[in-house]
TORLUM-750628 format. One line per 8 residues: number of its first residue (from 1); their letters; for each residue x, y, z of C-alpha. Coordinates in Angstrom, 1 decimal, always signed. Layout:
<nodes>
NUM) A) X Y Z; ... .
</nodes>
This chain:
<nodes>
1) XXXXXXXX) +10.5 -22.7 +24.5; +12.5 -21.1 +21.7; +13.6 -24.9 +20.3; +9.7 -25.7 +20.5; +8.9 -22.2 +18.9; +11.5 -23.0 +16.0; +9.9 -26.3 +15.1; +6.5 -24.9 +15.1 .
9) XXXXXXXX) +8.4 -21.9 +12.2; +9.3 -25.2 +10.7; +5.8 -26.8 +10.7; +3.9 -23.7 +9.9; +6.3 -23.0 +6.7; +5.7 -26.6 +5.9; +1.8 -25.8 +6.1; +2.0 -22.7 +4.0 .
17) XXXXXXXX) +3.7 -24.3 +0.8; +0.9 -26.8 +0.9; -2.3 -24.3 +1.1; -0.5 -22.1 -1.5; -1.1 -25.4 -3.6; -4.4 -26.0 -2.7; -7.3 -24.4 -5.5; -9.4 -21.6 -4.6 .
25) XXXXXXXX) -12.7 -22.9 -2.4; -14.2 -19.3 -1.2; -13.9 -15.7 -1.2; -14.1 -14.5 +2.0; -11.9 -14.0 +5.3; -10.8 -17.0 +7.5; -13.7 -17.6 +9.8; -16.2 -15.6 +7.6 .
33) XXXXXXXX) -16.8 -17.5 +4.4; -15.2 -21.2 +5.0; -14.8 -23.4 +8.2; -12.1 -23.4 +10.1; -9.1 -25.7 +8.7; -9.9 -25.2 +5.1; -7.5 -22.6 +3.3; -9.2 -20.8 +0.6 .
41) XXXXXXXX) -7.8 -17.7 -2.1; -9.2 -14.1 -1.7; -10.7 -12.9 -4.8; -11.8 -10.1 -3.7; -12.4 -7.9 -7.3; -11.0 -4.6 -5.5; -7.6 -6.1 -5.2; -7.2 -8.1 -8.2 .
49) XXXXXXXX) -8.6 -5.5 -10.0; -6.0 -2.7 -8.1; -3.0 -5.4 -8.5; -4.6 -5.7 -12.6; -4.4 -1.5 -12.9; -1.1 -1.0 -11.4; +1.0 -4.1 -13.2; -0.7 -2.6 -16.3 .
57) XXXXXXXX) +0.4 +1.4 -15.7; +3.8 +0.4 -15.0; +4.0 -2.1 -18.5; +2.8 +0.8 -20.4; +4.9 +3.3 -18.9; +7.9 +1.0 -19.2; +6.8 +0.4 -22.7; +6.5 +4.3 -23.2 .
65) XXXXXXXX) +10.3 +4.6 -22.0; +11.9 +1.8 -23.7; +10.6 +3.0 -27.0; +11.9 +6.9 -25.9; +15.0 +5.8 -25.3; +15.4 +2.2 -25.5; +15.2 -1.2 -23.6; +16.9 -0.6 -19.9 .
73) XXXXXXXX) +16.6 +3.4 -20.2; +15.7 +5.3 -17.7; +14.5 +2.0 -15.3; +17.2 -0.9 -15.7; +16.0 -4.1 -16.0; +16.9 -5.0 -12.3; +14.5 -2.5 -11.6; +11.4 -3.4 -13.1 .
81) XXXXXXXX) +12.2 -7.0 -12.4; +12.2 -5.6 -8.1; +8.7 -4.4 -9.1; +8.0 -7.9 -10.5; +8.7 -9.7 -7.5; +6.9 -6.8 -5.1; +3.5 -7.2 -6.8; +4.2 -10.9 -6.6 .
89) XXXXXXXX) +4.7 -10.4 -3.1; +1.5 -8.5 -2.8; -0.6 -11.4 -4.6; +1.2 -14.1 -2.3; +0.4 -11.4 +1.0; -3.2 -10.5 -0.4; -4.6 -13.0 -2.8; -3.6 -16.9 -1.5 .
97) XXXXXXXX) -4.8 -19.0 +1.2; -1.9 -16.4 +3.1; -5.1 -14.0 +3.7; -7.3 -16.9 +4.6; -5.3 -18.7 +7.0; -4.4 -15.6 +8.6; -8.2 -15.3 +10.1; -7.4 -18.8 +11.5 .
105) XXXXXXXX) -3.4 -18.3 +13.0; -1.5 -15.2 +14.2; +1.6 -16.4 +13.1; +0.2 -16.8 +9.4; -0.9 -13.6 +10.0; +2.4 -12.2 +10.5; +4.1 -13.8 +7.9; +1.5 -11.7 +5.5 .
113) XXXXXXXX) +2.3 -8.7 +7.4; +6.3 -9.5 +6.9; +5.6 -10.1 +3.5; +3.8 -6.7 +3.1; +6.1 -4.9 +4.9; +9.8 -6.1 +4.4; +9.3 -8.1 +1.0; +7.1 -6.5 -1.6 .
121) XXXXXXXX) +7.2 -2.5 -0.3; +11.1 -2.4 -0.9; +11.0 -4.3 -4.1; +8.1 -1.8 -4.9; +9.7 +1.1 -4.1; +13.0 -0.3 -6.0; +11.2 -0.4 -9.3; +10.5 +3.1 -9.2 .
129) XXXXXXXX) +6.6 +2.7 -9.8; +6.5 +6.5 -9.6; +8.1 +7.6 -12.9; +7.2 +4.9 -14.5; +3.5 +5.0 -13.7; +3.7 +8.5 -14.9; +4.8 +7.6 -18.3; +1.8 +5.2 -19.2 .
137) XXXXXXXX) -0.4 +9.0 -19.1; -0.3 +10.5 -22.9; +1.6 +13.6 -23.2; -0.9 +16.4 -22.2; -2.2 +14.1 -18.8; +1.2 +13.5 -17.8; +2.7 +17.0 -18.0; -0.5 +18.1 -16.2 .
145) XXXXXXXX) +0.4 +15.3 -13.7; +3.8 +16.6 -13.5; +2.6 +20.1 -12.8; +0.4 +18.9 -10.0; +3.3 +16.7 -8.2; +5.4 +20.2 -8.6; +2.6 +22.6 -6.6; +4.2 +23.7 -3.1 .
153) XXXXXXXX) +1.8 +22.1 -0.8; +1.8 +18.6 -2.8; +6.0 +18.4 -2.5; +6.4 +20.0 +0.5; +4.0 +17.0 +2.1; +5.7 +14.4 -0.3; +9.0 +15.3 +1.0; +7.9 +15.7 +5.1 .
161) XXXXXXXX) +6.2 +12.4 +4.9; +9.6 +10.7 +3.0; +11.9 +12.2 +5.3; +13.6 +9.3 +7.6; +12.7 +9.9 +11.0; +8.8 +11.1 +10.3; +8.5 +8.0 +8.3; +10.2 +5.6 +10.5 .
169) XXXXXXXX) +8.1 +7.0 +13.4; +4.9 +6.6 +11.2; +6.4 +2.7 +10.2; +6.7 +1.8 +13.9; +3.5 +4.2 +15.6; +1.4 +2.1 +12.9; +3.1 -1.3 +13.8; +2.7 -0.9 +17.6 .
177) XXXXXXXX) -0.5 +0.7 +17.3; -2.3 -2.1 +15.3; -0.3 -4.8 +17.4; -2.6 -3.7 +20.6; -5.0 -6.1 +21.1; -8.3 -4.5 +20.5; -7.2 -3.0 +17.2; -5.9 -5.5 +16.0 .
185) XXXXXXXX) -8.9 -8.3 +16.9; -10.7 -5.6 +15.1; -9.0 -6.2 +11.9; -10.4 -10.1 +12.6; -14.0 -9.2 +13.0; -14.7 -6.2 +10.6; -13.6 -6.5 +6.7; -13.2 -2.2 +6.6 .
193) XXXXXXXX) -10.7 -2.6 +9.6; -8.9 -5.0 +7.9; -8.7 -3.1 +4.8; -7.6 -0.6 +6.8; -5.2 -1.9 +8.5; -3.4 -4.0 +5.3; -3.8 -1.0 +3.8; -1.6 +0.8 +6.5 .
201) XXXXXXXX) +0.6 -1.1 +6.9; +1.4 -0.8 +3.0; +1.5 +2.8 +2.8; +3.8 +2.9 +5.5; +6.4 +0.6 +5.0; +6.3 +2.1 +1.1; +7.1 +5.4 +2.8; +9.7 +3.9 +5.0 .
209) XXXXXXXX) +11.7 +2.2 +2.5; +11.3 +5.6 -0.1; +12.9 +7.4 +2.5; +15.8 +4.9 +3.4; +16.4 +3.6 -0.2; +14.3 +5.3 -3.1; +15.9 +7.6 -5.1; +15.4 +10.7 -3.5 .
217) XXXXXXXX) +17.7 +8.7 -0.7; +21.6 +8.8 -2.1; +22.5 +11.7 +0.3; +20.9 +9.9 +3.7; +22.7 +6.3 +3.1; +24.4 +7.0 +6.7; +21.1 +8.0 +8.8; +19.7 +4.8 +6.6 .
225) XXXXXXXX) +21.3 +2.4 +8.3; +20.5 +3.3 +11.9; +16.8 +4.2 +10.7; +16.8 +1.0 +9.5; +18.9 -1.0 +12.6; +16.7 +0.5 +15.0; +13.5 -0.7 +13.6; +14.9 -3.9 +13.5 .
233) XXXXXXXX) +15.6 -3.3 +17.3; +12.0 -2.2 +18.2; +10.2 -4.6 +16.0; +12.1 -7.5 +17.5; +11.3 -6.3 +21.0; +7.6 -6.4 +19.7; +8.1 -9.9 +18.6; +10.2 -11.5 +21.7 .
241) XXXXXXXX) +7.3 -9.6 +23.8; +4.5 -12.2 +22.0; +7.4 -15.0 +21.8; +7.9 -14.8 +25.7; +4.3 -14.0 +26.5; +2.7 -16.2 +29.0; -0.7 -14.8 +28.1; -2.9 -14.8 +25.5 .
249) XXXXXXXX) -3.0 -10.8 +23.9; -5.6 -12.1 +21.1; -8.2 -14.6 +22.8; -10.4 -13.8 +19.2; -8.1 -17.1 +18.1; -9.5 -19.3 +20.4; -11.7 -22.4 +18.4; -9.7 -21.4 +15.3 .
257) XXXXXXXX) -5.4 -22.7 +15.6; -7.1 -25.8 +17.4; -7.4 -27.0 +13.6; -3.8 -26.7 +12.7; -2.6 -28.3 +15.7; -2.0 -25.5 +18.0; -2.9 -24.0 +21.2; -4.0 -20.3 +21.1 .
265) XXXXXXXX) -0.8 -19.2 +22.9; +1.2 -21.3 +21.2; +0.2 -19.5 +18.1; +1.0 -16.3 +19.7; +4.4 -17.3 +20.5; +5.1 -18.8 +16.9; +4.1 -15.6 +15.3; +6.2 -13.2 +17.9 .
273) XXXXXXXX) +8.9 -15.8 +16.8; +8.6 -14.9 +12.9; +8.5 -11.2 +13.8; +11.5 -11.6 +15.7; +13.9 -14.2 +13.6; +13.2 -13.7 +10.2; +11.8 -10.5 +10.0; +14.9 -9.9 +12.0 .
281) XXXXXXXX) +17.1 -11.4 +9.6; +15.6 -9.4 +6.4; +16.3 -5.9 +8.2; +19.7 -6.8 +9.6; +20.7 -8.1 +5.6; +19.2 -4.6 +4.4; +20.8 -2.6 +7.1; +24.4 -4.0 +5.9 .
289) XXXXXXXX) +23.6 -3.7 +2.4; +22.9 +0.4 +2.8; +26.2 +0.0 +5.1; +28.0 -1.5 +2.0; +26.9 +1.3 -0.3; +27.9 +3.3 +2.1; +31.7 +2.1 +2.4; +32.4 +1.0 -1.0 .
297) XXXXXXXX) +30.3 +3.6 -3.3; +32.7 +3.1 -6.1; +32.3 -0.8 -6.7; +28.0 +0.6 -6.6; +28.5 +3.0 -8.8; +30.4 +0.8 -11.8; +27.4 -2.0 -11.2; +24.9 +0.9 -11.8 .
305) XXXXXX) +27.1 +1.8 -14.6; +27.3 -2.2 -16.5; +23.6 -2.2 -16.0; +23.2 +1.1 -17.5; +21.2 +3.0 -15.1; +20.7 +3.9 -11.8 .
</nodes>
């Protein structure tokens, strides 16, 4: 079963780099504005137009502090070039026939949850959107701004909600949660359940990864590692559970993966296969990184130091 599994990773990877090629046909969720088999690009205006606002706050604020303090202060280059390849993450996840095909196979739909979850919110939360975003506001909005971050109630929630364990059991409460099969054949049916659940998702693996790695983070690199070793432990259970699965947990697919060559189930299993394996793989890689930091904070520190900045 797992060989088979493996060649249909293979097959559907194969199949994504082609619709990714393909040009934009419709607007709407697989299954709701095109037929089955027929990959199409979300343009829906309320993420573009988010995706637009947010890549433009963080290229004036990074304008702001370059010309403050010159190119690389304050944000290195490696950082804002993390935040580069999260929002292009995001429009991969969001925007291409990702979105599209994931109304038509589970496993497509995981691979835009993995993407949203393990590739663009830790790039994200590397490039520091936070203090740069706050820099694109004038003088008087942003020390107004800054006031308002500082009031009791808003840090004390800030810091509860970016502490590792209540955000690691927020990560995997909303994983699990969403992966039942009623919620998450919810998401399929309804566009405001989907929103919500992307949307989720998001804000929760954003919180995860401030908690484990943003820069509030330096004094918890220990607990980050088994924060982050243990979700890979619970979210591979989740997948080997669909992988192994003799049943179907989201009958909603049947009459849609027949068009890519599938069988509902064996759709199922593919996708429990990509949150196992790869998924896996990018936690496990970002669990010994944190480990390396860890052991050899010197060799860190004169990297940080060459790049000029944290």
């Amino acid at each position: 079963m797992i060989v088979t599994a493996a060649k249909r990773l293979r097959n559907s990877l194969c199949l994504l780099a082609c619709a990714i090629a393909i040009a934009p046909r419709a607007l709407a969720h697989a299954g709701e504005g095109h037929p089955a088999g027929a990959p199409s690009w979300n343009t829906d205006p309320w993420i573009i137009g988010g995706m637009l606002l947010a890549s433009a706050l963080y290229a004036r604020g990074l304008r702001a502090l370059w010309n403050k303090a010159g190119a690389g202060a304050g944000v290195p280059t490696w950082r804002s070039l993390c935040y580069a390849g999260g929002m292009a993450a995001l429009f991969v996840a969001l925007l291409s026939p990702v979105d599209t095909l994931g109304g038509d196979l589970f496993a497509m739909h995981m691979v835009q949850h993995e993407l949203l979850m393990l590739i663009a919110a830790p790039l994200l939360v590397m490039g520091q959107p936070l203090v740069v975003y706050l820099w694109a506001f004038r003088s008087g909005p942003r020390k107004r701004i800054g006031q308002w971050s500082n009031m009791p109630a808003v840090r004390t929630t800030w810091n509860a909600l970016t502490m590792p364990l209540p955000a690691w059991l927020l990560h995997a409460l909303i994983l699990w949660g969403w992966h039942f099969p009623a919620l998450f054949q919810a998401g399929l049916v309804s566009d405001a359940v989907h929103t919500v659940q992307h949307l989720s998702f998001l804000v929760s693996a954003l919180l995860f990864w401030a908690a484990l790695i943003g820069t509030s983070a330096q004094l918890r690199a220990g607990s980050a590692v088994l924060y982050i070793l243990t979700t890979l432990i619970h979210t591979g259970m989740l997948g080997a559970l669909l992988t192994f699965s003799t049943k179907v947990w989201y009958p909603v697919y049947e009459g849609r993966t027949e068009a890519w060559g599938l069988s509902v189930l064996e759709d199922q299993q593919l996708g429990g296969l990509i949150m196992w394996v790869p998924a896996g793989f990018v936690l496990l890689l970002a669990g010994m990184l944190v480990a390396a930091k860890l052991i050899m904070p010197g060799w860190f520190s004169a990297q940080r130091a060459q790049q000029g900045g944290s």
